[in-house]
C-alpha positions in Angstrom: 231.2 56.6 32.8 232.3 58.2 36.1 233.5 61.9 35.9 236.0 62.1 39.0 239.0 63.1 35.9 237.1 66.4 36.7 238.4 66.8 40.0 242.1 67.5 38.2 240.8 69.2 35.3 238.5 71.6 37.3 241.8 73.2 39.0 242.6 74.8 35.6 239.7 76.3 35.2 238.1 79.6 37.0 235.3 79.3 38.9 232.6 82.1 40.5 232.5 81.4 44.2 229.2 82.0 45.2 228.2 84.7 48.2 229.1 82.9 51.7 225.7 84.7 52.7 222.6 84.6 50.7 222.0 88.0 49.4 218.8 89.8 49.6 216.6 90.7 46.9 218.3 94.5 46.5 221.7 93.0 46.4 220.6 90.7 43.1 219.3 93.5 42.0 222.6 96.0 41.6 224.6 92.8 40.8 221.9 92.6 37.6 222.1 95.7 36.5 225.7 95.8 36.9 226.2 92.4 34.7 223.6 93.5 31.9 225.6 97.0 31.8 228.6 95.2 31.2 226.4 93.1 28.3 225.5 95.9 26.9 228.7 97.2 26.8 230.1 94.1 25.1 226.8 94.2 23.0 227.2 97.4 21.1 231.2 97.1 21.0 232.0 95.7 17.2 235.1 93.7 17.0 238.1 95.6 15.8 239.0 93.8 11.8 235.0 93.4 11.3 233.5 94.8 7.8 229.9 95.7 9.7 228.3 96.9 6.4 228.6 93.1 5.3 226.7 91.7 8.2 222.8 92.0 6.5 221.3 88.7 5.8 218.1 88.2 7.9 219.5 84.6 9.5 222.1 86.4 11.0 218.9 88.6 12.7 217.5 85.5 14.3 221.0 83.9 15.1 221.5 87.3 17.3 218.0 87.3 19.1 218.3 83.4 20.1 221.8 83.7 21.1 221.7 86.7 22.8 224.2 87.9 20.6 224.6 90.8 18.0 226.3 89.7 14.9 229.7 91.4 14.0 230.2 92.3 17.9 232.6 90.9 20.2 230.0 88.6 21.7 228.9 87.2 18.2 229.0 83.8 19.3 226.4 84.8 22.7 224.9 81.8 24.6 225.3 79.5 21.3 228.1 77.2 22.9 226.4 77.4 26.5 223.3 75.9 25.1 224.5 73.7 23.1 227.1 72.1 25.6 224.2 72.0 27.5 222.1 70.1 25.1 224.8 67.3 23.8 225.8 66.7 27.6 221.9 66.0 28.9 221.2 64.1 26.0 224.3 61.7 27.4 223.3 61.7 30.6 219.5 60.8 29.5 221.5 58.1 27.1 223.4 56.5 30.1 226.7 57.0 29.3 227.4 59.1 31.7 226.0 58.2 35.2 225.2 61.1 37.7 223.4 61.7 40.6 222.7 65.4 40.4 221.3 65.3 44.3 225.0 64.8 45.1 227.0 68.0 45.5 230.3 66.4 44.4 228.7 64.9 41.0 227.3 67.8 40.3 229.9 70.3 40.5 231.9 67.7 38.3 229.3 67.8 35.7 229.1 71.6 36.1 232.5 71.5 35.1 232.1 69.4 32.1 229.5 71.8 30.7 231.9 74.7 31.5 234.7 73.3 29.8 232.8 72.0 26.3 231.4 75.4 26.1 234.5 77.0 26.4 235.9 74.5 23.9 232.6 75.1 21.5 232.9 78.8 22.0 236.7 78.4 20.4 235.7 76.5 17.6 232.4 78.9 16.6 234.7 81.7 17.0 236.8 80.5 14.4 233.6 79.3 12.3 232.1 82.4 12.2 234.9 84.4 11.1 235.8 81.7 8.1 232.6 81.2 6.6 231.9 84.6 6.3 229.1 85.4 8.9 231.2 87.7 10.6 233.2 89.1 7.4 237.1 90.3 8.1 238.0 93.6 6.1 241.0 92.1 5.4 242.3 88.4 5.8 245.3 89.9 7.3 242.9 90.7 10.7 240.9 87.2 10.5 243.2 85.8 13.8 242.3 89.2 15.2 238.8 88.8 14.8 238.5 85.2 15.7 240.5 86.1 18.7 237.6 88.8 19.9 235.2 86.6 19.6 236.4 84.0 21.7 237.3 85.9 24.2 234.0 87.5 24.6 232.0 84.5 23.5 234.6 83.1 27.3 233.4 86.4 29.3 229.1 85.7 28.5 229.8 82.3 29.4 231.3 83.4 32.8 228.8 86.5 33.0 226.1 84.1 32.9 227.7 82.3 35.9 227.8 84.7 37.9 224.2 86.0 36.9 223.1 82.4 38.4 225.4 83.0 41.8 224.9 86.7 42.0 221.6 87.6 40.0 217.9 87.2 40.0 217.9 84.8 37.5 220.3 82.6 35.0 222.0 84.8 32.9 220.8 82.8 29.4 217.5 84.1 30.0 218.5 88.0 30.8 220.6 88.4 28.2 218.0 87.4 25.9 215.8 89.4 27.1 217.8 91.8 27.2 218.7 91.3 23.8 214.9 91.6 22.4 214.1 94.6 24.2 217.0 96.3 22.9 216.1 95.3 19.1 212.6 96.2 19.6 213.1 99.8 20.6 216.0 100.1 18.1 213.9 99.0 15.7 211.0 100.7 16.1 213.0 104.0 15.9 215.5 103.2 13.6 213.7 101.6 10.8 209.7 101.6 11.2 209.0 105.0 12.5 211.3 106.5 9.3 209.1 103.6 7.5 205.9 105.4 8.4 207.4 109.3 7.7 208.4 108.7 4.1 205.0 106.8 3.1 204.0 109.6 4.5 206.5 112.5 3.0 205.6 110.3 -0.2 201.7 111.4 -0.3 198.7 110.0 -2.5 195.7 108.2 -1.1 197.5 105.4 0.0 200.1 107.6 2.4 197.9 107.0 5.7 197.3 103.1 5.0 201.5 102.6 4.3 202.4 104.7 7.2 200.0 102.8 9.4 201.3 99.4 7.1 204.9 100.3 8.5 204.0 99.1 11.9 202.7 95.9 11.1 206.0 94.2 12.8 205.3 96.4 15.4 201.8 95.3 16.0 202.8 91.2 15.6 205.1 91.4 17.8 202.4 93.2 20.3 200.0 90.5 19.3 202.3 87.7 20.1 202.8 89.1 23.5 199.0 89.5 24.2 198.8 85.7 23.6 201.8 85.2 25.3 200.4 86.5 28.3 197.2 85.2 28.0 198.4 81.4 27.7 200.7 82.0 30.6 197.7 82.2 32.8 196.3 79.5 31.9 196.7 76.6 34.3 195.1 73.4 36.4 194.9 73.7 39.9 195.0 70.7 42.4 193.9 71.3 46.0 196.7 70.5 48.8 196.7 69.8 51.9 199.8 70.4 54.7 199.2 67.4 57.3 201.5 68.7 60.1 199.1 71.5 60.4 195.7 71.0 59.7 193.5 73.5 58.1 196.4 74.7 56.4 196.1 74.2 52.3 197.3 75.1 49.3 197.0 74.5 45.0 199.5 72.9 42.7 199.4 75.2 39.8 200.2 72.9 36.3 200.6 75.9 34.5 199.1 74.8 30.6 203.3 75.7 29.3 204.3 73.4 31.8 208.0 74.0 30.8 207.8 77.7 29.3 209.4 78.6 26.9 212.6 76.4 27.2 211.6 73.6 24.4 211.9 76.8 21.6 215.1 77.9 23.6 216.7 74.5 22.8 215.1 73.7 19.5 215.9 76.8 18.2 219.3 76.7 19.1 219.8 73.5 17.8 218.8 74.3 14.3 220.6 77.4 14.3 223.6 75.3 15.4 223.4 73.2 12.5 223.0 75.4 10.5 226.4 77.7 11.3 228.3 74.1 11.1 226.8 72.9 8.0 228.2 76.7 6.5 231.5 75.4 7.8 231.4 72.1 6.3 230.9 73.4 2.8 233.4 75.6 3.1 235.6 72.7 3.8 234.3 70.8 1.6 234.4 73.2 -1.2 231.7 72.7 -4.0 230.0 69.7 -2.5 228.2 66.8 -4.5 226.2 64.5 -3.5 224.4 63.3 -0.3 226.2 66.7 1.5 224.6 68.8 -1.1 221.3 67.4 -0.9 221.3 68.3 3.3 223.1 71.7 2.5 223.2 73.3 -0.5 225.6 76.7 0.3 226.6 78.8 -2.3 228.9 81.5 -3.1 227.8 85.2 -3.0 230.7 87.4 -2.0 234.7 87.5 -0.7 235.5 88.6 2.5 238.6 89.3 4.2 238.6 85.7 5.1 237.7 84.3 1.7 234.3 83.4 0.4 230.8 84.5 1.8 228.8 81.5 1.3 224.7 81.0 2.2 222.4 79.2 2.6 220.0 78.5 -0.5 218.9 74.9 -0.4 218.5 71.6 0.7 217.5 70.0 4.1 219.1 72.3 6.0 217.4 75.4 4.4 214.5 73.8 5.0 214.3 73.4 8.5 215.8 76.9 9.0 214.0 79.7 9.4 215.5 81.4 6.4 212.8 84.0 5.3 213.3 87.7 4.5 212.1 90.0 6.5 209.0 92.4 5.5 210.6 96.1 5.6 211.2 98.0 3.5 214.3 97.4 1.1 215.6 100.5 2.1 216.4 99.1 5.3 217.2 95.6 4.7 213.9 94.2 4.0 212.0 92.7 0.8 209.6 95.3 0.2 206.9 95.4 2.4 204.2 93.0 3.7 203.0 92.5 0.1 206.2 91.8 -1.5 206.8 89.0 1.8 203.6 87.4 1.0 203.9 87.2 -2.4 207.9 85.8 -1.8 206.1 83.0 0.4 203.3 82.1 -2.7 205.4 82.2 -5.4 209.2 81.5 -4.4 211.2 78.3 -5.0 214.5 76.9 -3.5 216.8 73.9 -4.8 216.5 70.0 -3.4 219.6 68.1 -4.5 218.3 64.8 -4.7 221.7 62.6 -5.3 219.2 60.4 -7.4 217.9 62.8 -9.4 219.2 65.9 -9.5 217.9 69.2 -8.4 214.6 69.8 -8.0 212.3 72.6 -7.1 210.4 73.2 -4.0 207.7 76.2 -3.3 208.4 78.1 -0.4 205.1 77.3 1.0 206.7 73.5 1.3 209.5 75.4 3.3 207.0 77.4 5.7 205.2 73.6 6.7 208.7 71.4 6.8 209.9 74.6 9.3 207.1 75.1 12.0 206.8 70.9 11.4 210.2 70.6 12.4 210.2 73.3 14.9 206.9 71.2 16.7 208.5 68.3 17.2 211.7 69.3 18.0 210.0 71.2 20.9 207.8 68.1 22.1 211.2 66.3 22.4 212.8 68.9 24.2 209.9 69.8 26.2 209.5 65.7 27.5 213.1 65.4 28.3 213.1 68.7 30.2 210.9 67.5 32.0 212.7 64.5 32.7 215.8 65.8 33.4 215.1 68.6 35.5 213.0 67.3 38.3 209.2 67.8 37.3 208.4 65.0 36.5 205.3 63.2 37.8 207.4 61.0 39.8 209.9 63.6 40.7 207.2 65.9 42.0 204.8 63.1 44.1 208.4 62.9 46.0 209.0 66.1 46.5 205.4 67.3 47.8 206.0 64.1 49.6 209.0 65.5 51.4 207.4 68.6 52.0 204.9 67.3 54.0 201.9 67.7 51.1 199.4 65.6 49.9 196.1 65.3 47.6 193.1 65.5 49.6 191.0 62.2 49.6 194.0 60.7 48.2 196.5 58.0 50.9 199.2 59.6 51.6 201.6 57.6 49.1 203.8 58.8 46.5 202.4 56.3 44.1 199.2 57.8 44.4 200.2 61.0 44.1 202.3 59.9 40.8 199.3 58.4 39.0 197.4 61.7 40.3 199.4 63.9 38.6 200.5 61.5 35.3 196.6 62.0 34.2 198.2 65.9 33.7 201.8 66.5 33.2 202.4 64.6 30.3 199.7 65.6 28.2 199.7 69.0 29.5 203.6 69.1 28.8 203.1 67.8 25.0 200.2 69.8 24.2 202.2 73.1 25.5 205.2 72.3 23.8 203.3 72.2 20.3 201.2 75.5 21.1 204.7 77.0 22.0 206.1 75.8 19.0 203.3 76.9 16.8 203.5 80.4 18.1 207.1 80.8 17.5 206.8 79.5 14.0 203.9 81.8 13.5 205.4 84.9 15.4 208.9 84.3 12.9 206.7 84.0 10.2 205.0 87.5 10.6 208.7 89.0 10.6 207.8 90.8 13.8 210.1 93.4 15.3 212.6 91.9 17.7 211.7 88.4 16.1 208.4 87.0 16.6 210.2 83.9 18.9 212.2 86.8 20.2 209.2 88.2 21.7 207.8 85.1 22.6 211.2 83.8 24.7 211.1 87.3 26.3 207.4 86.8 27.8 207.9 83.2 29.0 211.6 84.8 30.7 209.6 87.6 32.4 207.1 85.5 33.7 209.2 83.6 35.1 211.4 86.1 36.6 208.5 87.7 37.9 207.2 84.5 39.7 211.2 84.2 41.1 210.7 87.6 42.5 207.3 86.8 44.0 209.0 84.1 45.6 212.0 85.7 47.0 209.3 88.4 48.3 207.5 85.8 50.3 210.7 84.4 51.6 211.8 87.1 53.1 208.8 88.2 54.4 207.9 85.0 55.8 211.8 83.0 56.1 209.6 80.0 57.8 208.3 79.0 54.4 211.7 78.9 52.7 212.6 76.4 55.7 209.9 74.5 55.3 210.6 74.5 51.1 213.8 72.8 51.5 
């Protein structure tokens, strides 16, 4: 399938022109901090109609952190459709029904519109699926169009803000927001719930005051922990000696860093579960009390009204299964289950319904749930992390050309892109599968120790500053030395 029908449908819809000149690293800068003021902005700004003492399940928490999002505001729906239009239209491509050449200007700004336009359509339709489900509850069903309208309109404005982050910015604005995002629930946190934590165990006395108040931080200190390994993994990498033949004596390393792909595989996985998951609540609330095969892959039930009728969650089935539907370890005076000991014991002891349409329910431990999760969450970021690396040019064919065309080669080694291919396919691959399971491990790990901001929160925000920080290395040495970014292209 060609995609020239974009060329008439792309007049309709508003693009960001980029700068005619390339902008210097200062000028990204202010046009950063002006687009992540205006997300904040957006951030904290609840949608007029919304009933924000309802918004309190934990999912919701983790929906806001991996979409960049904040739950009840008027960019509820955050980077959800941008992702995911992202995700259904490079799974085409990969599939072949689409056929592009994304070297080709023209092709590309055609598929750049495609993406644009099914995540504004997406955005629509979540808008309209969080509000009638329940996630974000109306306080009256007379203000449900209102809501729904807020919510597409802001879920429309981050989809724009993010293009003109990648035009204007440092980096794409997916990965600023969400780190954006985490560092704001971190420090909001930490005041607003585990510090007050810590003073009543405190205020509360006994033997035991010192080891609760300390106890209160333990999200605190995952989430510090996860960052430490973060870091540490980042660093680690394989090194190949180069070699630049137009000027001899000149030589350089190809760094295969050991997360060959970052953090992207968990970016993608995760939002593709928490997809699922907000259209599975709108199909039982379509459905109404559902039987059958649709109960035994979502099992939703009622437990509330809102404004916009019935509050439904998620409390079995597949679809709980996969999800990463565990309460968090605070306090219950601030929306958690009790503390680390009552979390633990939830996870040892706690069952949820299986509908099995041949038999009936069924009960399954939690502990099952914790395994079929980070499982799931593995080998979703395998797949995602292999056709990444596929699609997006880093390959180990798609790099022997390119350090081909750069004038680079192996040392020892003919200077033949073959060569260089089979050098390099003794690495990437493995490297790129065994980074995507540690990735995925960690996130499942750093969710599972209900650390503040999100464990995976904490995780995405180490892999986006590191790689921020090696853009801004890189625009450094451009601009010190504009010879190199000549020779680079």
């Amino acid at each position: 399938m060609a995609l020239e029908f974009m060329d008439k449908i792309s007049r309709f819809i508003p693009t960001i022109k980029g700068p005619s000149t390339p902008l210097s690293l200062r000028e990204k800068m202010y046009w950063t901090a002006g687009i992540l003021a205006i997300y904040f902005i957006l951030y904290n700004t609840y949608a007029i109609g919304v009933n924000q003492q309802a918004v309190t399940q934990p999912l919701l928490q983790l929906v806001s952190i991996i979409f960049a999002a904040r739950i009840g505001s008027v960019i509820t729906v955050g980077i959800g459709p941008i992702v995911l239009s992202s995700i259904v239209l490079q799974l085409i491509v990969g599939s072949g029904i689409i056929n592009i050449e994304m070297g080709d200007t023209a092709q590309r700004a055609r598929f750049q519109t495609l993406q644009k336009v099914a995540a504004i359509g997406i955005a629509l339709v979540e808008s309209f699926i969080f509000v009638i489900t329940g996630y974000v509850p109306a306080a009256s069903a007379s203000v449900v169009g209102l809501v729904v309208l807020q919510l597409a309109i802001g879920a429309i404005t981050i989809i724009y803000l993010d293009e003109i982050m990648t035009k204007y910015g440092i980096t794409s604005g997916i990965n600023i927001f969400i780190a954006a995002g985490v560092s704001f629930s971190i420090v909001a946190g930490t005041f607003s719930i585990l510090i007050p934590e810590a003073i009543s165990a405190i205020q509360a006395g006994g033997s035991a005051a010192l080891p609760n108040a300390l106890l209160a931080f333990g999200p605190l200190i995952s989430a510090i922990g996860v960052f430490l390994v973060s870091i540490y993994v980042y660093e680690m990498k394989i090194e190949l000696p180069l070699s630049f033949e137009q000027l001899r004596g000149v030589g350089g390393r190809l760094p295969i860093p050991f997360l060959y792909v970052s953090v992207l595989p968990v970016i993608l996985a995760s939002s593709l579960e928490l997809s699922m998951t907000v259209w599975l609540r709108f199909l039982a609330g379509v459905k109404g009390s559902l039987s059958g095969l649709a109960k035994f892959i979502a099992l939703y039930q009622p437990v509330g009204t809102t404004g916009g009728g019935t509050t439904l969650q998620l409390n079995g089935g597949l679809a709980y299964l996969i999800s990463p539907t565990f309460p968090l370890p605070y306090s219950a005076n601030y929306g958690g289950i009790g503390g680390y000991s009552t979390y633990f014991t939830y996870l040892a002891t706690h069952t949820t319904q299986l509908f099995l349409p041949w038999g009936g329910f069924v009960l399954v431990p939690e502990w099952i749930h914790v395994i079929i999760y980070t499982l799931v969450l593995v080998i979703l970021c395998v797949v995602f992390g292999k056709f990444w690396v596929e699609m997006t040019g880093q390959s180990p064919k798609a790099m022997s050309e390119q350090l081909g065309d750069m004038g680079w080669q192996i040392p020892g080694f003919r200077r033949d892109p073959r060569i260089v291919e089979g050098v390099l396919n003794k690495y990437i691959p493995t490297i790129t599968v065994l980074g995507s399971i540690f990735v995925g491990l960690l996130a499942a790990l750093a969710t599972l120790t209900g650390a503040i901001g999100s464990g995976m929160g904490v995780l995405l925000t180490v892999g986006i500053i590191y790689m921020l920080f090696q853009q801004l290395e890189q625009e450094r040495i451009y601009e010190t030395y504009p010879i190199l970014e000549k020779i680079a292209k």
